[in-house]
N, C-alpha and C positions, 0 to 999 in steps of 0.2 A: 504494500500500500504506500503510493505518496504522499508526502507530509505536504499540509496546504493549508491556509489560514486559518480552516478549522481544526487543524488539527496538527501543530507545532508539535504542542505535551509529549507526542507518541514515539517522537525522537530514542533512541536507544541510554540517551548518556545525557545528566547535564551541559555539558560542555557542546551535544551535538544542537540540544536544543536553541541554545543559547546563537550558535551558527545560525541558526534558520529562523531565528526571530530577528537575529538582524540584518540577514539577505533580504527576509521580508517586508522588512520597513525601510530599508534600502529602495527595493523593488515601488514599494508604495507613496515615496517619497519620491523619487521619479516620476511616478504618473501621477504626479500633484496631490494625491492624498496623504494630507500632512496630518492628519483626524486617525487614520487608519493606520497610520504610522507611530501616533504617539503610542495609540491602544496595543500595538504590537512592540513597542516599545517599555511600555507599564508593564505588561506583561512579563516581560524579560527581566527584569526590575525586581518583580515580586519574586521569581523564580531564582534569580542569581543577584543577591540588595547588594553583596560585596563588592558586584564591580562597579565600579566610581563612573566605568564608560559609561556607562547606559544613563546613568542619572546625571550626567554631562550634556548627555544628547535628548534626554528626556527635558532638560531644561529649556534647550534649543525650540524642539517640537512645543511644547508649553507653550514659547512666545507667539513663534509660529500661529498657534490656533487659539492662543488668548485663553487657556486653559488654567 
């Protein structure tokens, strides 16, 4: 099964999850969804709080959508 914005979680590995939530919001950030981005974003966030990246870029998205 491919992993797809519903379904990140199912990833093998935190580490692999963590890859695919933020190709995802890479991908989503590109086609201008900066809303779909953050939430993909948050998400990673709550899953992995120790990495300082994500809550760097989760600030960015913030501004971005006045969140």
């Amino acid at each position: 099964m491919k992993p797809t914005a519903d379904r990140p979680a199912t990833a093998p590995s935190k580490a692999d999850r963590l890859a695919l939530h933020l190709r995802l919001a890479e991908v989503k950030q590109k086609l201008g969804d900066h809303a779909g981005a953050f939430d993909v974003v948050a998400r990673a966030a709550q899953d992995s709080p120790a990495e300082l990246e994500l809550w760097d870029r989760l600030s960015v998205l913030a501004n971005k959508t006045h969140r």
